[in-house]
mmCIF file of the N, C-alpha and C atoms, coordinates in Angstrom:
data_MODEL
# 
_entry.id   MODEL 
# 
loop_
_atom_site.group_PDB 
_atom_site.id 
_atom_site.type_symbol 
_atom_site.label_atom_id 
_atom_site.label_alt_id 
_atom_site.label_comp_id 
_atom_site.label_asym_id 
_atom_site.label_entity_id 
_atom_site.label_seq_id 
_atom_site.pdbx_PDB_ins_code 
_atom_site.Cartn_x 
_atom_site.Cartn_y 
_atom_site.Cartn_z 
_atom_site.occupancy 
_atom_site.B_iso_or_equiv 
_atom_site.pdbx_formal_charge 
_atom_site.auth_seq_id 
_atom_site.auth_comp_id 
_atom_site.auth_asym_id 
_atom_site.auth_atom_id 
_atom_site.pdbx_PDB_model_num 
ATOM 1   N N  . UNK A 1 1  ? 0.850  -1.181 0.000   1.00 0.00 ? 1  UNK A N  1 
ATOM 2   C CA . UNK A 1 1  ? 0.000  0.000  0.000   1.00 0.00 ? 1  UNK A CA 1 
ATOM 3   C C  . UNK A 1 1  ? 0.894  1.242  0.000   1.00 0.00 ? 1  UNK A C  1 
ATOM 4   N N  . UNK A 1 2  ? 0.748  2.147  -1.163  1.00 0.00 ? 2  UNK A N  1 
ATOM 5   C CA . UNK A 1 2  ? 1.432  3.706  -0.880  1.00 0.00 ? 2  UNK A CA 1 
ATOM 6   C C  . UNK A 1 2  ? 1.333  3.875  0.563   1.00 0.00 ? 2  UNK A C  1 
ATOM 7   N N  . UNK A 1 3  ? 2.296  4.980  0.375   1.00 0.00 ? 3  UNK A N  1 
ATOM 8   C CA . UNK A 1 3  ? 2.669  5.296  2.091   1.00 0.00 ? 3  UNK A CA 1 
ATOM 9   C C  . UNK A 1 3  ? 1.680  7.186  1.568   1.00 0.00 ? 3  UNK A C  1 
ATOM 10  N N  . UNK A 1 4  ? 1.006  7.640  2.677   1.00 0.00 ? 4  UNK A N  1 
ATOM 11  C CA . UNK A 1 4  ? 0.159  8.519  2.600   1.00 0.00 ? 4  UNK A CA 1 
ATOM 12  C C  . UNK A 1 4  ? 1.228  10.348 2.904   1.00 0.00 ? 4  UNK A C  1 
ATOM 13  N N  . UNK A 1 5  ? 0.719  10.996 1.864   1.00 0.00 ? 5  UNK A N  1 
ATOM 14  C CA . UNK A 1 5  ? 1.256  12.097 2.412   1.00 0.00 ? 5  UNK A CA 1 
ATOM 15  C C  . UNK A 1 5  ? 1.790  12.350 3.991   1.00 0.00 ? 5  UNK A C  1 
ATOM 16  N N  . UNK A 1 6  ? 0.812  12.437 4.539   1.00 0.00 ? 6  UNK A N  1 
ATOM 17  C CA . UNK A 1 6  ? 0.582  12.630 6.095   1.00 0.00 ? 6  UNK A CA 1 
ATOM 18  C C  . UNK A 1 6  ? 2.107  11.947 6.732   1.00 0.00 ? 6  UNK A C  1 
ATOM 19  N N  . UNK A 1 7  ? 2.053  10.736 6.068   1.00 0.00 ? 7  UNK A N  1 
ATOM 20  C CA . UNK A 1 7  ? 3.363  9.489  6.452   1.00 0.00 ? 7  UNK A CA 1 
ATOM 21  C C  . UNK A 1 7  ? 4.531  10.343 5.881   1.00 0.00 ? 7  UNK A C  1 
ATOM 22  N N  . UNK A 1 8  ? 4.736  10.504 4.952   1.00 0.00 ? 8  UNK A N  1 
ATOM 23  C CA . UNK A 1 8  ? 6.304  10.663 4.422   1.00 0.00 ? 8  UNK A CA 1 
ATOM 24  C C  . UNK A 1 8  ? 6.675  12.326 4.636   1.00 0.00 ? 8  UNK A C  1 
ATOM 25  N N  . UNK A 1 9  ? 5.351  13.059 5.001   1.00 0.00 ? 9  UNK A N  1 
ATOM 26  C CA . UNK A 1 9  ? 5.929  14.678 5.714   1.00 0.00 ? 9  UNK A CA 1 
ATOM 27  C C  . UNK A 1 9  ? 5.927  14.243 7.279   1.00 0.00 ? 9  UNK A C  1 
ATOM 28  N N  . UNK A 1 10 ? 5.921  13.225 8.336   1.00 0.00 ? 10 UNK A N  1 
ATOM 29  C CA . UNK A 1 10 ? 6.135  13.094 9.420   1.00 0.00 ? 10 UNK A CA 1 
ATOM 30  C C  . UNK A 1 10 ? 7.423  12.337 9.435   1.00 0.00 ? 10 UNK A C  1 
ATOM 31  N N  . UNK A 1 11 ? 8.088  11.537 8.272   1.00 0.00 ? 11 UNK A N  1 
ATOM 32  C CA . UNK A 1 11 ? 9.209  11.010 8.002   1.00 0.00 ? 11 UNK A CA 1 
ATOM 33  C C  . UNK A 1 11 ? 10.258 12.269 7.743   1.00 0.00 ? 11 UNK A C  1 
ATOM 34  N N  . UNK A 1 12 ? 9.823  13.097 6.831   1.00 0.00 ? 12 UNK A N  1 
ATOM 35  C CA . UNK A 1 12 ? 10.701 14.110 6.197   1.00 0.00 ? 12 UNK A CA 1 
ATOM 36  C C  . UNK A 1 12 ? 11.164 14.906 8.050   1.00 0.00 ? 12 UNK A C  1 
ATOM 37  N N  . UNK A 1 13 ? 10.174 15.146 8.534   1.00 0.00 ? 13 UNK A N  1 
ATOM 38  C CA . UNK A 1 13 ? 10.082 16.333 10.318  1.00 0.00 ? 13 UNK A CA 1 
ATOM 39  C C  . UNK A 1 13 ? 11.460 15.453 10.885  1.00 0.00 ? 13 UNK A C  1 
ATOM 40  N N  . UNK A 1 14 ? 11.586 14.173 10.601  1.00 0.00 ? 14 UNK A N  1 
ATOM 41  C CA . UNK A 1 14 ? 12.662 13.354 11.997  1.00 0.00 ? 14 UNK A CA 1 
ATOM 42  C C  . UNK A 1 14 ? 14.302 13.427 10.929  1.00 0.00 ? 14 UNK A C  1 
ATOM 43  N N  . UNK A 1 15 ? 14.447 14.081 9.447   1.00 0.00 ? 15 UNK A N  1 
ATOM 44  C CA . UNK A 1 15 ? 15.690 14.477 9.127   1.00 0.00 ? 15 UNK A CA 1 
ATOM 45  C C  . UNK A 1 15 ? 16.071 15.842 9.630   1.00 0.00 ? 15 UNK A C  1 
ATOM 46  N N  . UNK A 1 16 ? 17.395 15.934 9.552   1.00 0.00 ? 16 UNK A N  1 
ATOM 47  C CA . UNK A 1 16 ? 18.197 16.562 10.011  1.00 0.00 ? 16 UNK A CA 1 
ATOM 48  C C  . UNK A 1 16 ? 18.225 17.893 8.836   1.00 0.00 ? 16 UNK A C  1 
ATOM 49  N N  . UNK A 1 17 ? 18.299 19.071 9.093   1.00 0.00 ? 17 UNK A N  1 
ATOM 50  C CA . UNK A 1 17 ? 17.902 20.348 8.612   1.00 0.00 ? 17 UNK A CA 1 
ATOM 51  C C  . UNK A 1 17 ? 18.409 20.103 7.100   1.00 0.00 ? 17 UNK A C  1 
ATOM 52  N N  . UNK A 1 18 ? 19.772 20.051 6.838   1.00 0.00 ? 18 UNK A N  1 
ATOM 53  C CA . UNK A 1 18 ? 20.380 19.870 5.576   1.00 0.00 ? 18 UNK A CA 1 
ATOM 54  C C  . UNK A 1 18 ? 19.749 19.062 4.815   1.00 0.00 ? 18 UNK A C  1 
ATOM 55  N N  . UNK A 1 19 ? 18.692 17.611 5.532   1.00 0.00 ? 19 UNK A N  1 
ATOM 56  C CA . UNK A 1 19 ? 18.709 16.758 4.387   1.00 0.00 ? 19 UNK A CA 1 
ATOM 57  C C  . UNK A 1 19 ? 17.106 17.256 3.782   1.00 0.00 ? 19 UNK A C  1 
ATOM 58  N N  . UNK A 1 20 ? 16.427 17.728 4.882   1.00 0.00 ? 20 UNK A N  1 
ATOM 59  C CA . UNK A 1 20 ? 15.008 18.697 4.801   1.00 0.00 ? 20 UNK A CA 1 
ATOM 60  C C  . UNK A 1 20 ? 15.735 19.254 4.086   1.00 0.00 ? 20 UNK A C  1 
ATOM 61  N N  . UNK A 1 21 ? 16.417 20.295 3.775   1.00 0.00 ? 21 UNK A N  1 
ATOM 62  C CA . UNK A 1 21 ? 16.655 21.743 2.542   1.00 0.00 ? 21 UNK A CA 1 
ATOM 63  C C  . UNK A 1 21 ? 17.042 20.608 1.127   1.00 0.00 ? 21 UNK A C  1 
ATOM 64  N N  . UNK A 1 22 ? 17.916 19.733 1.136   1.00 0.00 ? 22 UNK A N  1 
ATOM 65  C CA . UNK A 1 22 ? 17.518 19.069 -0.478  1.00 0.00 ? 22 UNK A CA 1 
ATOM 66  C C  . UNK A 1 22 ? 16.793 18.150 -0.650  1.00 0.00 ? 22 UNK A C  1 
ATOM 67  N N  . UNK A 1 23 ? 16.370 17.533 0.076   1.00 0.00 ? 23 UNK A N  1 
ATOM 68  C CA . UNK A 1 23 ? 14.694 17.083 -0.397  1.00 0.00 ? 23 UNK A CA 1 
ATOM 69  C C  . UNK A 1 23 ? 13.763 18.382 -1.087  1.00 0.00 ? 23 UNK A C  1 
ATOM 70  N N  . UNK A 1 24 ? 13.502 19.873 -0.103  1.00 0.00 ? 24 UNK A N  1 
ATOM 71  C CA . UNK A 1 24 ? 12.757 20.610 -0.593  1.00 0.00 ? 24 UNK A CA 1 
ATOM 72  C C  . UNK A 1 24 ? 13.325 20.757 -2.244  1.00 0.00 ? 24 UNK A C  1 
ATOM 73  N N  . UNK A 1 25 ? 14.773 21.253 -2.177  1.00 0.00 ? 25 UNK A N  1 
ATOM 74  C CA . UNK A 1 25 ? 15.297 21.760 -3.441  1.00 0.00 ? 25 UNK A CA 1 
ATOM 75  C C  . UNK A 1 25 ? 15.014 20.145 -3.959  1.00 0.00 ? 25 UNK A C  1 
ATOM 76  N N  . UNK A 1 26 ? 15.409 19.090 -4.322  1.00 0.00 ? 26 UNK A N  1 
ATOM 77  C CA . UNK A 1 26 ? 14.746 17.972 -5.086  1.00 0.00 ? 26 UNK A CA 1 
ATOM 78  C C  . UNK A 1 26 ? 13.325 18.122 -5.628  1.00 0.00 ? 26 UNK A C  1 
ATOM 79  N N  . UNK A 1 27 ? 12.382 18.382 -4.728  1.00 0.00 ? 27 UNK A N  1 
ATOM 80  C CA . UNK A 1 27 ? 11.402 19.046 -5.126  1.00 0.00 ? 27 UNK A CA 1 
ATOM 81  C C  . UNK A 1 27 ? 10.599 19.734 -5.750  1.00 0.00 ? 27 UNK A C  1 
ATOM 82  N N  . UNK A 1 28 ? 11.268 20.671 -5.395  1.00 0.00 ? 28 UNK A N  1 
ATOM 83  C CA . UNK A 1 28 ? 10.825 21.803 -6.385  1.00 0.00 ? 28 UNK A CA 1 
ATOM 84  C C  . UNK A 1 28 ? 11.788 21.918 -7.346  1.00 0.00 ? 28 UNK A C  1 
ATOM 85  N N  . UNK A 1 29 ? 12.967 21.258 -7.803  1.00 0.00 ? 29 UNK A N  1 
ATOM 86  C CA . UNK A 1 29 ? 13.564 21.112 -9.081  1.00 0.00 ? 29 UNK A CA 1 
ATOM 87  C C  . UNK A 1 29 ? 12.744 20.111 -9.644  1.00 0.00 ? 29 UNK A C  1 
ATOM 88  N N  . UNK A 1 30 ? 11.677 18.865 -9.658  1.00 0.00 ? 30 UNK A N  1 
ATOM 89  C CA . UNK A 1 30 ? 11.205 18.436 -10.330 1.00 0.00 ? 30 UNK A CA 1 
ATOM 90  C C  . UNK A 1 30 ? 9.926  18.954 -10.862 1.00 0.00 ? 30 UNK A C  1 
ATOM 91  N N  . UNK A 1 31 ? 9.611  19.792 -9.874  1.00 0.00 ? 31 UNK A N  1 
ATOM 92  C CA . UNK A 1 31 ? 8.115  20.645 -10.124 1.00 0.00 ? 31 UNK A CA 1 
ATOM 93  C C  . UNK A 1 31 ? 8.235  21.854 -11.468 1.00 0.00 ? 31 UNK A C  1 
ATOM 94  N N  . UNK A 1 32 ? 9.633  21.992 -11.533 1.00 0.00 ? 32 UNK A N  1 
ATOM 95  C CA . UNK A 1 32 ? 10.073 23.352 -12.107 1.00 0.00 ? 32 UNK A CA 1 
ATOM 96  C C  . UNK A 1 32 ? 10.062 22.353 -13.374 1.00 0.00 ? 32 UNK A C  1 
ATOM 97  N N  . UNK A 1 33 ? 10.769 21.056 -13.537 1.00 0.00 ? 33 UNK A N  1 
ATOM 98  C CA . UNK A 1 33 ? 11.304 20.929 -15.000 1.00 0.00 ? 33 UNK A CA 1 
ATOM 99  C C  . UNK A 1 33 ? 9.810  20.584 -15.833 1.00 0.00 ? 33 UNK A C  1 
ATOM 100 N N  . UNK A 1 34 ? 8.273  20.706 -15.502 1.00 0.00 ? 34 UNK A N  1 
ATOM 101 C CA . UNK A 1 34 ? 7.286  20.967 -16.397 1.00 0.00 ? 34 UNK A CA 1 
ATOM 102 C C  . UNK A 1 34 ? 6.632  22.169 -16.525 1.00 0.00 ? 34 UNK A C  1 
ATOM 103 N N  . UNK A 1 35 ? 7.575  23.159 -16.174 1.00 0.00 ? 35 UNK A N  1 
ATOM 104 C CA . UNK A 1 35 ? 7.246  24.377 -15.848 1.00 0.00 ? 35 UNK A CA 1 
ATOM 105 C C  . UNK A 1 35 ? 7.166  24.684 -17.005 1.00 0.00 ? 35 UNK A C  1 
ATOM 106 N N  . UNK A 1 36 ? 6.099  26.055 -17.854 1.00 0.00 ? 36 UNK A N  1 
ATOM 107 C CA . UNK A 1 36 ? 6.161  26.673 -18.896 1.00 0.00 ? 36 UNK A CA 1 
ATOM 108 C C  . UNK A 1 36 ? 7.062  27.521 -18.847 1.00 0.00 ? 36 UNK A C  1 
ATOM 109 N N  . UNK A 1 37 ? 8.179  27.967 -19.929 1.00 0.00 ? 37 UNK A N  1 
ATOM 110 C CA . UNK A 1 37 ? 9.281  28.741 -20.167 1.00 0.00 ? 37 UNK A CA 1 
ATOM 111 C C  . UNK A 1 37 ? 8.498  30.181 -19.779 1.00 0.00 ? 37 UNK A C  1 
ATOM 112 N N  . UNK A 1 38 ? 7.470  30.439 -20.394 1.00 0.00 ? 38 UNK A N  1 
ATOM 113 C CA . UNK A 1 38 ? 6.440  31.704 -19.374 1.00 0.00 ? 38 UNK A CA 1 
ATOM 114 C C  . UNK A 1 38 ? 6.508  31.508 -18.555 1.00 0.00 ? 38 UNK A C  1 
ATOM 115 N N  . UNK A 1 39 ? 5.797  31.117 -17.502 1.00 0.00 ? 39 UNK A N  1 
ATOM 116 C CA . UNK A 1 39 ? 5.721  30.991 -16.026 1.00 0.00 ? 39 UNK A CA 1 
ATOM 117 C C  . UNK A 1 39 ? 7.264  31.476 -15.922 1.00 0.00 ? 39 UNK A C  1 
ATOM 118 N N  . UNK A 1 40 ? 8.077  30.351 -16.024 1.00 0.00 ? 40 UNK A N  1 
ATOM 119 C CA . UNK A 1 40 ? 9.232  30.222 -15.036 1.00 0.00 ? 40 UNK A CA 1 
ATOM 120 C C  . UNK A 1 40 ? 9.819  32.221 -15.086 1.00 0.00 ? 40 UNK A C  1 
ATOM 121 N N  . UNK A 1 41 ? 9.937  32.359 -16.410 1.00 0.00 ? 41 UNK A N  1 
ATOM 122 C CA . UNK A 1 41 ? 10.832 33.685 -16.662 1.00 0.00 ? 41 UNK A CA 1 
ATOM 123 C C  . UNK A 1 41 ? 9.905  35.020 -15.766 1.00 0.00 ? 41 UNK A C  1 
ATOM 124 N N  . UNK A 1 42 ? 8.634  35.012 -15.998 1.00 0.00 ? 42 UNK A N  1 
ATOM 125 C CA . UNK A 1 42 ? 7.664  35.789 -15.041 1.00 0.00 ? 42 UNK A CA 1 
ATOM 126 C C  . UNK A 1 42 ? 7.968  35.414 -13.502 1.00 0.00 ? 42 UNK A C  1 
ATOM 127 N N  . UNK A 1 43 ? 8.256  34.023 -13.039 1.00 0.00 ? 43 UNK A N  1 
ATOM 128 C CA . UNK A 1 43 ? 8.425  34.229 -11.476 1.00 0.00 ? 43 UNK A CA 1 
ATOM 129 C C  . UNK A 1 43 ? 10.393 34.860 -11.409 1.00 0.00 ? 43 UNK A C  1 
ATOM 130 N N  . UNK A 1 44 ? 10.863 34.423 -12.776 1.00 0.00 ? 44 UNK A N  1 
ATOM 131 C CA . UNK A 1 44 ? 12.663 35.164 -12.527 1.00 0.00 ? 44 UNK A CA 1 
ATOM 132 C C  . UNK A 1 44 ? 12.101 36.411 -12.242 1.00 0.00 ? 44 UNK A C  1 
ATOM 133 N N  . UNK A 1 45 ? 11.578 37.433 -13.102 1.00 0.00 ? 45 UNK A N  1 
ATOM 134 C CA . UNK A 1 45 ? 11.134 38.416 -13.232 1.00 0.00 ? 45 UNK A CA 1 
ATOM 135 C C  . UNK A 1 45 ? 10.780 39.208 -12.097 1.00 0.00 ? 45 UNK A C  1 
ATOM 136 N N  . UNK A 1 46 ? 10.397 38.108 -11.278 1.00 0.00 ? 46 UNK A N  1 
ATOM 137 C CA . UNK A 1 46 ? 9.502  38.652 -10.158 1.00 0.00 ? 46 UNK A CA 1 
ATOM 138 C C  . UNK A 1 46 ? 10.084 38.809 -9.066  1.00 0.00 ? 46 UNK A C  1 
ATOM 139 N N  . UNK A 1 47 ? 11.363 37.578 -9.006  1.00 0.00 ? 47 UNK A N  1 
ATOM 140 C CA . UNK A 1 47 ? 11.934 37.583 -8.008  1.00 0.00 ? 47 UNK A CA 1 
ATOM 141 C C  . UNK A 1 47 ? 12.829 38.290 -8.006  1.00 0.00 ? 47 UNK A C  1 
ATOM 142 N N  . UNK A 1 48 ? 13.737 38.916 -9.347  1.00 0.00 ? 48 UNK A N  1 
ATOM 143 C CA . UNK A 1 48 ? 14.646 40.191 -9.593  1.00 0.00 ? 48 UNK A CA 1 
ATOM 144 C C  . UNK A 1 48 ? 14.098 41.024 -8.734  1.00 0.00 ? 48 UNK A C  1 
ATOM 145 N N  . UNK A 1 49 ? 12.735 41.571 -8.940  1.00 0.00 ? 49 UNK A N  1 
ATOM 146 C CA . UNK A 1 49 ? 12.506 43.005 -8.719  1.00 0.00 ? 49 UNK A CA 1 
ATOM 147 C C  . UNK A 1 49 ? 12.195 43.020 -7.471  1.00 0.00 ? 49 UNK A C  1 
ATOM 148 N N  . UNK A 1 50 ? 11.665 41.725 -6.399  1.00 0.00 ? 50 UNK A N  1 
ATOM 149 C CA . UNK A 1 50 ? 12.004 41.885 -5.358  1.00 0.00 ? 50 UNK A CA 1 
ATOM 150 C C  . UNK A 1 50 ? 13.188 41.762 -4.618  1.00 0.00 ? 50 UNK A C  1 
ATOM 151 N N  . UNK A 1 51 ? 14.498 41.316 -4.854  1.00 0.00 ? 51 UNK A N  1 
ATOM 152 C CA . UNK A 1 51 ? 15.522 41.026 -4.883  1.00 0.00 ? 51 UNK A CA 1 
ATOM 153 C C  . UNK A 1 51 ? 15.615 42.919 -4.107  1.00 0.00 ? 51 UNK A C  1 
ATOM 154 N N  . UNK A 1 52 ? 16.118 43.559 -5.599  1.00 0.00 ? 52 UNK A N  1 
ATOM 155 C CA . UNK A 1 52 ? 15.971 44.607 -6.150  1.00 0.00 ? 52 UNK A CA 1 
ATOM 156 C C  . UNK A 1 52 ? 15.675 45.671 -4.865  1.00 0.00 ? 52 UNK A C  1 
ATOM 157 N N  . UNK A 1 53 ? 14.396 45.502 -4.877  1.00 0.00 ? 53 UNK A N  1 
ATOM 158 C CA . UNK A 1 53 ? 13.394 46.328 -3.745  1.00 0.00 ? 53 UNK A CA 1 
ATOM 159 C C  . UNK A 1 53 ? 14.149 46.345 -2.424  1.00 0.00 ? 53 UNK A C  1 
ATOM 160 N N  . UNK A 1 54 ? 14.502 45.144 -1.892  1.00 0.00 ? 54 UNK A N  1 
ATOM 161 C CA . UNK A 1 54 ? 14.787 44.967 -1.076  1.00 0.00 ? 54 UNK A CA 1 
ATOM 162 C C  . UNK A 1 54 ? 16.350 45.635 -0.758  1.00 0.00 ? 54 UNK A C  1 
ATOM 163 N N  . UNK A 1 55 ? 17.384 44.908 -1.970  1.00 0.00 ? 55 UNK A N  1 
ATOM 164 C CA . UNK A 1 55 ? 18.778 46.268 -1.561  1.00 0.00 ? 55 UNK A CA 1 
ATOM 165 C C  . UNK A 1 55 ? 18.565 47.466 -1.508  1.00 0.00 ? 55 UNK A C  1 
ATOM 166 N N  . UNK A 1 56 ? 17.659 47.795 -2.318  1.00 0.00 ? 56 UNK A N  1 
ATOM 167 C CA . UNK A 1 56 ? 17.677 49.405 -2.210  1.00 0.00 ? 56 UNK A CA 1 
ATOM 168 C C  . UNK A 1 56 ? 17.156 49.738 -1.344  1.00 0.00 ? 56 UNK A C  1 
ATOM 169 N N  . UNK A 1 57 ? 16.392 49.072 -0.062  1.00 0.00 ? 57 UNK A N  1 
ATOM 170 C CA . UNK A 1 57 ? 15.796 49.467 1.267   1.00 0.00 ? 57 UNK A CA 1 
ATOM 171 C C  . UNK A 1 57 ? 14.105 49.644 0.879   1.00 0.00 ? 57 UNK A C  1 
ATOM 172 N N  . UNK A 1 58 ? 14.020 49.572 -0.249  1.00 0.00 ? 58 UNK A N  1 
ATOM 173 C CA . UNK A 1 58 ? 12.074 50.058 -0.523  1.00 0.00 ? 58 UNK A CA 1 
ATOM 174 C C  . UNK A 1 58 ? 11.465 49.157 0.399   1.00 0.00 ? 58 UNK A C  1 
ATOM 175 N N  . UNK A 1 59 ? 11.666 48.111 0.191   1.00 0.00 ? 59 UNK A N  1 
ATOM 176 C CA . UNK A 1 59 ? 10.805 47.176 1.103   1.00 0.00 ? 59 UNK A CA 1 
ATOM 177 C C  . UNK A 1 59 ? 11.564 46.833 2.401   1.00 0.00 ? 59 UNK A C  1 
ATOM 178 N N  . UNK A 1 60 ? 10.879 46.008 3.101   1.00 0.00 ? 60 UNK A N  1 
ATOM 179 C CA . UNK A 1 60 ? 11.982 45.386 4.477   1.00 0.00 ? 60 UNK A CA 1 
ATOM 180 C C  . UNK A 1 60 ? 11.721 43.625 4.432   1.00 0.00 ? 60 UNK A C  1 
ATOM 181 N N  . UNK A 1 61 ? 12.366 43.157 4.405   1.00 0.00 ? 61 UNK A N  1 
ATOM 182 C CA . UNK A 1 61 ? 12.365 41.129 4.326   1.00 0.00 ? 61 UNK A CA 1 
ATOM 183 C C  . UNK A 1 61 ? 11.609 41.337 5.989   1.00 0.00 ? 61 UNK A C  1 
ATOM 184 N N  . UNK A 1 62 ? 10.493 40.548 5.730   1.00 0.00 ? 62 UNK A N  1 
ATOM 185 C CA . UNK A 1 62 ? 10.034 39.649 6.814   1.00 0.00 ? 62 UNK A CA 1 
ATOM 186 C C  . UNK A 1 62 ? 10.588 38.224 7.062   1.00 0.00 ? 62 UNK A C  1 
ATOM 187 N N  . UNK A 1 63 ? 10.621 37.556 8.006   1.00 0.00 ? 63 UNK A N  1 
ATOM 188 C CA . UNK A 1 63 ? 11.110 36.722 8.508   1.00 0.00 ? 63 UNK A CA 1 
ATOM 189 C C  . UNK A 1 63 ? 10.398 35.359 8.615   1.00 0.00 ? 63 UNK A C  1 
ATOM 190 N N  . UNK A 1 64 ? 10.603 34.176 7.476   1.00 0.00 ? 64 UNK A N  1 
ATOM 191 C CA . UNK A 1 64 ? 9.813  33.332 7.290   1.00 0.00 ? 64 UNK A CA 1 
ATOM 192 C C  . UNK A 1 64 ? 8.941  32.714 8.689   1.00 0.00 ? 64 UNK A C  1 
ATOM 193 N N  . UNK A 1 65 ? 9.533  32.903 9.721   1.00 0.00 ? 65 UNK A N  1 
ATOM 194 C CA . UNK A 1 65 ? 8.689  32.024 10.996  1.00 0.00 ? 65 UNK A CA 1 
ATOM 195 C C  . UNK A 1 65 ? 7.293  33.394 11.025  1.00 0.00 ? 65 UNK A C  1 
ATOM 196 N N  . UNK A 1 66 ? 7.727  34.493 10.816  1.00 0.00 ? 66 UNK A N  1 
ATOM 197 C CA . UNK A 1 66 ? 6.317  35.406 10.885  1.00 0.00 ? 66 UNK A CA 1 
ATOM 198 C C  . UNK A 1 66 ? 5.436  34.742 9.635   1.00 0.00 ? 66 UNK A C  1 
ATOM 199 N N  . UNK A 1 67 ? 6.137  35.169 8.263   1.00 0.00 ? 67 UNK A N  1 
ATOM 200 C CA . UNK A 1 67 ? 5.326  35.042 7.375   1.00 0.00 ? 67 UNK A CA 1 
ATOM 201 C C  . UNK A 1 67 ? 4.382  33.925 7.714   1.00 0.00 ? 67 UNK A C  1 
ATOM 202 N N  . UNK A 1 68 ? 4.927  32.816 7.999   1.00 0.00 ? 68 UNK A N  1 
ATOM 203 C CA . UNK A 1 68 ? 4.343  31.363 8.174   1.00 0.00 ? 68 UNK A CA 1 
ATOM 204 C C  . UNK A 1 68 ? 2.677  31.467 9.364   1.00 0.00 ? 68 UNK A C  1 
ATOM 205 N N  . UNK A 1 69 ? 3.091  32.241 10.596  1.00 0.00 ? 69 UNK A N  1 
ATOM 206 C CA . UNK A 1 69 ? 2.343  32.525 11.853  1.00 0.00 ? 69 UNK A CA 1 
ATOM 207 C C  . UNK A 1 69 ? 1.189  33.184 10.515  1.00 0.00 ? 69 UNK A C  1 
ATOM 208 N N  . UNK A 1 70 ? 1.617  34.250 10.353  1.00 0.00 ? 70 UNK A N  1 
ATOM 209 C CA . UNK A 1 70 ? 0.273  35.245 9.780   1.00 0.00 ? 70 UNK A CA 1 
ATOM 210 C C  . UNK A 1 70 ? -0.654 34.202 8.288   1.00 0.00 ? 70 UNK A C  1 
ATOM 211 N N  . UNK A 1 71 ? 0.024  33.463 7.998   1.00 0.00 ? 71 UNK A N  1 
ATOM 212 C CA . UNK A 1 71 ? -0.751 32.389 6.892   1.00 0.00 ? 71 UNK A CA 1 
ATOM 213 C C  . UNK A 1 71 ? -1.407 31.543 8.045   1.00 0.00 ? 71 UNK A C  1 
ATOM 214 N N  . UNK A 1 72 ? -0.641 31.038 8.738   1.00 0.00 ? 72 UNK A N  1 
ATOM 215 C CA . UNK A 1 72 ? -1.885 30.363 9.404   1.00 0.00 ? 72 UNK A CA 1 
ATOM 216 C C  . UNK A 1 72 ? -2.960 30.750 10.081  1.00 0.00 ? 72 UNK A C  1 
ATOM 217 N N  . UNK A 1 73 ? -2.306 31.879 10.790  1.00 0.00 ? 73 UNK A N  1 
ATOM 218 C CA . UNK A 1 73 ? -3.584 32.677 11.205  1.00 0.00 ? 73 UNK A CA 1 
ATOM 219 C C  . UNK A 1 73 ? -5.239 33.170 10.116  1.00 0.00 ? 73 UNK A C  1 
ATOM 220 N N  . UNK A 1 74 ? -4.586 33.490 8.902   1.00 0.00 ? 74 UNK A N  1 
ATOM 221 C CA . UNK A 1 74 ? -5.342 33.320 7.842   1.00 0.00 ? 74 UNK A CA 1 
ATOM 222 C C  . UNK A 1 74 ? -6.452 32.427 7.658   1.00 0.00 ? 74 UNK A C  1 
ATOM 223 N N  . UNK A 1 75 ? -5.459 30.984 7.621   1.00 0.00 ? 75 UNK A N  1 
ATOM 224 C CA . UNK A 1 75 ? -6.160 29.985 6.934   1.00 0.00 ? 75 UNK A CA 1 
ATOM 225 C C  . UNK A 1 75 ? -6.936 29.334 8.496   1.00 0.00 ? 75 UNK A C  1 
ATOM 226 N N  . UNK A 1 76 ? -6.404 30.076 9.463   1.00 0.00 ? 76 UNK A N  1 
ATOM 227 C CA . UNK A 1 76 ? -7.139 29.228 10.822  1.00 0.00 ? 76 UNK A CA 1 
ATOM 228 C C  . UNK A 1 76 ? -6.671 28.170 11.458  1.00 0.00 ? 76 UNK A C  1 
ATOM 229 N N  . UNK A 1 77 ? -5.508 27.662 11.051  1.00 0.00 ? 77 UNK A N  1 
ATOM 230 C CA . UNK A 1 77 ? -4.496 26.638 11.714  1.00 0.00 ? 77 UNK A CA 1 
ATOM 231 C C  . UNK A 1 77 ? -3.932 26.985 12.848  1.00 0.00 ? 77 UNK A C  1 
# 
């Protein structure tokens, strides 16, 4: 029997930080290679200009453990 989402993200929680960051990058490098050559160049695009924003001080980087709190708060988790 497949092993259930639920199963292999409570497997992924008990690795060690490094092997969590290339699993993610594994990941999302396979998600990317059916990516439309649009899409992909619109999210480069996107991520330049926030890049961008950000050296020049326009914006300020929030801090993924917030970002994460205020989505769940959102979604009610």
């Amino acid at each position: 029997m497949p092993r259930t989402l639920d199963q292999i993200v409570e497997d992924a929680r008990q690795l060690p930080r490094e092997q969590v960051a290339e699993l993610v990058d594994r990941l999302t490098m396979d998600l990317a290679k059916g990516m439309d050559p649009g899409t992909e160049n619109a999210w480069t695009d996107t991520a330049m200009r926030r890049l961008a924003e950000m050296e020049s001080g326009k914006v300020k980087p929030v801090p993924g453990d917030e970002v994460m709190a205020r989505a769940r708060k959102i979604v009610g988790r």
